[in-house]
C-alpha positions as CSV (number, residue, x, y, z in Angstrom):
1,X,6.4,-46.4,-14.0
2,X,3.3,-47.8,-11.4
3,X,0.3,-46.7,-12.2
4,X,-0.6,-45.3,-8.6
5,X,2.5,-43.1,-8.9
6,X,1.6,-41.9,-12.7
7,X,-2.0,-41.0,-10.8
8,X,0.1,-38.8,-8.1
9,X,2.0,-37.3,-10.5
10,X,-0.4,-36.1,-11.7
11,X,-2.0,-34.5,-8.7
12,X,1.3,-33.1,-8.1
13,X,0.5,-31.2,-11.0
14,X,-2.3,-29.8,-10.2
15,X,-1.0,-28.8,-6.4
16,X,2.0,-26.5,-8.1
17,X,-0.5,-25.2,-10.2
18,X,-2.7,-24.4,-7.3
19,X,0.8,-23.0,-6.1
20,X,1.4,-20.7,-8.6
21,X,-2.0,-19.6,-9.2
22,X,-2.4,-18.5,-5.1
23,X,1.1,-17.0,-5.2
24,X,-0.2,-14.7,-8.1
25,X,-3.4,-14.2,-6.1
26,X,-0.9,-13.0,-3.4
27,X,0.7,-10.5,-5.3
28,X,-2.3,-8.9,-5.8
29,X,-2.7,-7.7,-2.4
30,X,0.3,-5.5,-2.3
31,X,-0.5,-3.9,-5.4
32,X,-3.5,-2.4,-3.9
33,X,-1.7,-1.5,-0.8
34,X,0.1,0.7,-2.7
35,X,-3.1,1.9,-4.6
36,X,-4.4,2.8,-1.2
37,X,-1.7,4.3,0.3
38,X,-0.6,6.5,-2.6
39,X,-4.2,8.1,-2.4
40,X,-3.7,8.2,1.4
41,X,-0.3,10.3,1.4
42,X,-1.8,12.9,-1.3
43,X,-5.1,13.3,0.9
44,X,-2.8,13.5,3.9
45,X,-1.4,16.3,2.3
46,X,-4.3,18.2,0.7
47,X,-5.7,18.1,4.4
48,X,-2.3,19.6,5.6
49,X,-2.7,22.5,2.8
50,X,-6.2,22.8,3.6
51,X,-5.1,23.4,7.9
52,X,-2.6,25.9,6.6
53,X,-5.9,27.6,4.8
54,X,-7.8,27.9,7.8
55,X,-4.9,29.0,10.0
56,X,-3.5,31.6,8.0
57,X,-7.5,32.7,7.7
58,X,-7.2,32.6,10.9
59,X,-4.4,35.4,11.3
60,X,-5.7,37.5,8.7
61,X,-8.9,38.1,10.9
62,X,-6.9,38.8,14.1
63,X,-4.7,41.0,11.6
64,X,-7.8,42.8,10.4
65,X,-9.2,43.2,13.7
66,X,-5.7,44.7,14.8
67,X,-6.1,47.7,11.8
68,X,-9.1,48.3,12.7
69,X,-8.3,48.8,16.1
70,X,-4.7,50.7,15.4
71,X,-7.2,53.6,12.8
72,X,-9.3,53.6,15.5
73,X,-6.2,54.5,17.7
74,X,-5.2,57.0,15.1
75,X,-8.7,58.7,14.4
76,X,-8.5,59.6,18.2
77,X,-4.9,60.8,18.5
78,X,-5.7,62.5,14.8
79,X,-8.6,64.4,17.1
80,X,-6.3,64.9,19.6
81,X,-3.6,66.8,17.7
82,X,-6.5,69.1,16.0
83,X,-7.6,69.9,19.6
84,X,-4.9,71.1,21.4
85,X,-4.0,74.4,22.2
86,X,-0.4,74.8,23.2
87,X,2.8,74.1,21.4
88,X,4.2,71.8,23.4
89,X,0.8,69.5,23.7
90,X,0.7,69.5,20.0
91,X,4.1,68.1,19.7
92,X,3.2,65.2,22.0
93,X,-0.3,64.7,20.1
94,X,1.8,64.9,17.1
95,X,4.3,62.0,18.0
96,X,1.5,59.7,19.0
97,X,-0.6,60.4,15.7
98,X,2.7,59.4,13.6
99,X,3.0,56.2,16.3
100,X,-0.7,54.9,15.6
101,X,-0.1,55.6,11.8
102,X,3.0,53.3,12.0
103,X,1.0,50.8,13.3
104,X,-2.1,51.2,10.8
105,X,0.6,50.5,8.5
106,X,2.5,47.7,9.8
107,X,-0.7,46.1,10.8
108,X,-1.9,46.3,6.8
109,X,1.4,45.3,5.7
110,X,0.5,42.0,7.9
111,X,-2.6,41.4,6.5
112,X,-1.4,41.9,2.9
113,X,1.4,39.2,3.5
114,X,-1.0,36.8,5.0
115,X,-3.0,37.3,2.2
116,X,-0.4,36.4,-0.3
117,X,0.8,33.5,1.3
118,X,-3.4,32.5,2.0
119,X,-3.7,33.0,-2.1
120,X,-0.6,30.5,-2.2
121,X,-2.0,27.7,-0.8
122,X,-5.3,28.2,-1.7
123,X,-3.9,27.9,-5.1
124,X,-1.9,24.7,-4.0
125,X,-5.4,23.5,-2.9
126,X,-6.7,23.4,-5.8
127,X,-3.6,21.8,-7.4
128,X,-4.0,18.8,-5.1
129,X,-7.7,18.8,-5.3
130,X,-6.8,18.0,-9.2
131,X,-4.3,15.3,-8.2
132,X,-7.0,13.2,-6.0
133,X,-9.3,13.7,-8.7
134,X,-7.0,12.7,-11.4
135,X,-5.3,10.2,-9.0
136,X,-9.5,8.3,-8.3
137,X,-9.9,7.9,-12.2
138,X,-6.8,6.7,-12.4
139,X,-7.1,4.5,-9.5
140,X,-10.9,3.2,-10.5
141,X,-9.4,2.0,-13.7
142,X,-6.5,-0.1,-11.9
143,X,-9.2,-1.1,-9.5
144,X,-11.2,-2.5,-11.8
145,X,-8.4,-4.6,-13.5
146,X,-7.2,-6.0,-10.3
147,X,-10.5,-6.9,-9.1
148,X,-11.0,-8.8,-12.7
149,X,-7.6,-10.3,-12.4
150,X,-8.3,-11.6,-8.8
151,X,-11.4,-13.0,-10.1
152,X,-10.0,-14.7,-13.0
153,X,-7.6,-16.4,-10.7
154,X,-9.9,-17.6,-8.5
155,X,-11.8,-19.0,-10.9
156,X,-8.8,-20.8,-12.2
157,X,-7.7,-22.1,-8.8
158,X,-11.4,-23.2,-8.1
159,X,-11.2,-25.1,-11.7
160,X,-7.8,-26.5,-10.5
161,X,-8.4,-27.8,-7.1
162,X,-12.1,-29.2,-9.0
163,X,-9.7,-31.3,-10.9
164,X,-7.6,-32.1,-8.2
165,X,-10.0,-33.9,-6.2
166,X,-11.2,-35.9,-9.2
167,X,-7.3,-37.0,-10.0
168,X,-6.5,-37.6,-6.3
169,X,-9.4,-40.4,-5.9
170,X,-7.3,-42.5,-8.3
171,X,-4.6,-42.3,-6.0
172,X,-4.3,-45.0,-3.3
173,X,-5.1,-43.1,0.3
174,X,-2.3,-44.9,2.1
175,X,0.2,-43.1,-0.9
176,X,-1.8,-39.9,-0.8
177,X,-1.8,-39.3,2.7
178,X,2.2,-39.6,2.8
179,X,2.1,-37.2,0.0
180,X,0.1,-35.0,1.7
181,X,2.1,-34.6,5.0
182,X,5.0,-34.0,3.1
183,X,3.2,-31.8,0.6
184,X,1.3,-29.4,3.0
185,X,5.3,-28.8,4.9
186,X,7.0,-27.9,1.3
187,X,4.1,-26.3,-0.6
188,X,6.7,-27.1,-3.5
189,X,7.7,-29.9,-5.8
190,X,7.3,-33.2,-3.6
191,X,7.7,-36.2,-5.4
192,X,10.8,-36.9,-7.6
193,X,12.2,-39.6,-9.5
194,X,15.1,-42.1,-8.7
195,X,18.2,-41.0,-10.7
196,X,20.4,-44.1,-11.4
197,X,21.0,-45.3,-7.8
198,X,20.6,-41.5,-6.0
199,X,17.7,-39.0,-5.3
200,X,17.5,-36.7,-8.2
201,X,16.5,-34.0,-6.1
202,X,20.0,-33.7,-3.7
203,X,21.6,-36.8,-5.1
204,X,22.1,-38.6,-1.7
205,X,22.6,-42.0,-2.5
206,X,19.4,-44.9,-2.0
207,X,20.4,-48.0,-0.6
208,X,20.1,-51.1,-3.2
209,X,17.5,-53.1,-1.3
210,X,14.6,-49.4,-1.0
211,X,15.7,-49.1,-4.6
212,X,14.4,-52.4,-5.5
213,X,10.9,-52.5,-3.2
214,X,10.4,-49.0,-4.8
215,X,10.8,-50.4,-8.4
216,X,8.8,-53.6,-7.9
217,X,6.0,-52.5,-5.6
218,X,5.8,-48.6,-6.7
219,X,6.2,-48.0,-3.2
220,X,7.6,-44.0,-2.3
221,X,10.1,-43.5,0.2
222,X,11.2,-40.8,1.7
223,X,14.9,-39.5,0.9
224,X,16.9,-39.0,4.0
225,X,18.8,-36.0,2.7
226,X,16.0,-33.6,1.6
227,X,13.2,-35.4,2.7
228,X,11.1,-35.5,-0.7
229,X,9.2,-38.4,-2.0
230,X,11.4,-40.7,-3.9
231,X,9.5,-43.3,-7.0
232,X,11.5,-45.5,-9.3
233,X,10.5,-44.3,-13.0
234,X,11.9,-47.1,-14.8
């Protein structure tokens, strides 16, 4: 095999490593997408519990102020029924006392529900409060080994690519800049070998008279099936 193309070779190493390394680098990024919008959905729905709170609050004011108005309703029709004189007064007074009492009731009947269903979710509350707390120490330890992952691979790409420029000035530039148009279109595998008279990549066939330039002048061409870098390795 020439020389130049052992020295591209082995840049072509190092650019799939690069490759693999950023792809990993990549996956990262998804990961904590997922961190963040896990937290996201259970704040979304501690703030939705927490609303409920506050509105159901809410109602059990208006239902307070309602009893308080409805035994104020009945204190008076109470004094009304005690003051009159004739039978048919007193019935009336009577009727109304029994109506505001009804509604005294009703309206603390209210307030007692709301109050059960405000003890509820105060209670689921808490229970979510517990999850976003458990769900942040959970989430600060994964943090912290994706941020040291991401750093180890950057340091590894940096390390790579360091090497990569060292190997790729022992390439020839006219070779290196054909590998590097066709490299930066594929980010893949670039350069392959003859295999008997065909590309070993899609096995289209080489005419004899490329074959024997490549193998006496280490040339590359470019395979007109696939569109990879052809060398002769024998």
């Amino acid at each position: 095999m020439h020389p130049d193309v052992q020295s591209l070779l082995a840049v072509q190493q190092d650019d799939l490593q690069i490759y693999a390394l950023e792809a990993q680098l990549a996956q990262l990024a998804p990961r904590l997408t997922a961190l963040e919008k896990e937290r996201a959905k259970v704040s979304a729905s501690l703030e939705r519990a927490k609303k409920a709170v506050e509105a159901e609050e809410s109602r059990q004011r208006e239902a307070r102020g309602r009893i308080e108005t409805h035994k104020q309703l009945a204190e008076r029709s109470q004094r009304q029924y005690e003051s009159v004189g004739s039978p048919r007064e007193a019935n009336a007074a009577l009727v109304q006392l029994e109506q505001t009492k009804r509604m005294v009731e009703e309206s603390e009947r209210d307030a007692d529900q709301i109050q059960g269903r405000i003890n509820e979710l105060r209670h689921q509350v808490a229970d979510m409060e517990a999850q976003v707390a458990a769900l942040d120490v959970q989430q600060v330890e994964t943090r912290a080994s994706l941020g040291a992952d991401h750093a180890r691979l950057e340091a590894e790409v940096a390390e790579a690519a360091r090497k990569r420029v060292e190997r790729a000035a022992m390439v020839p530039p006219r070779m290196l800049n054909i590998y590097e148009r066709v490299r930066v279109r594929r980010r893949a595998e670039t350069v392959f070998p003859l295999r008997g008279a065909s590309c070993s990549a899609c096995d289209t066939a080489i005419p004899t008279q490329r074959r024997a330039s490549m193998a006496s002048s280490g040339a590359l061409e470019m395979c007109e099936g696939c569109g990879v870098l052809l060398y002769a390795a024998e």
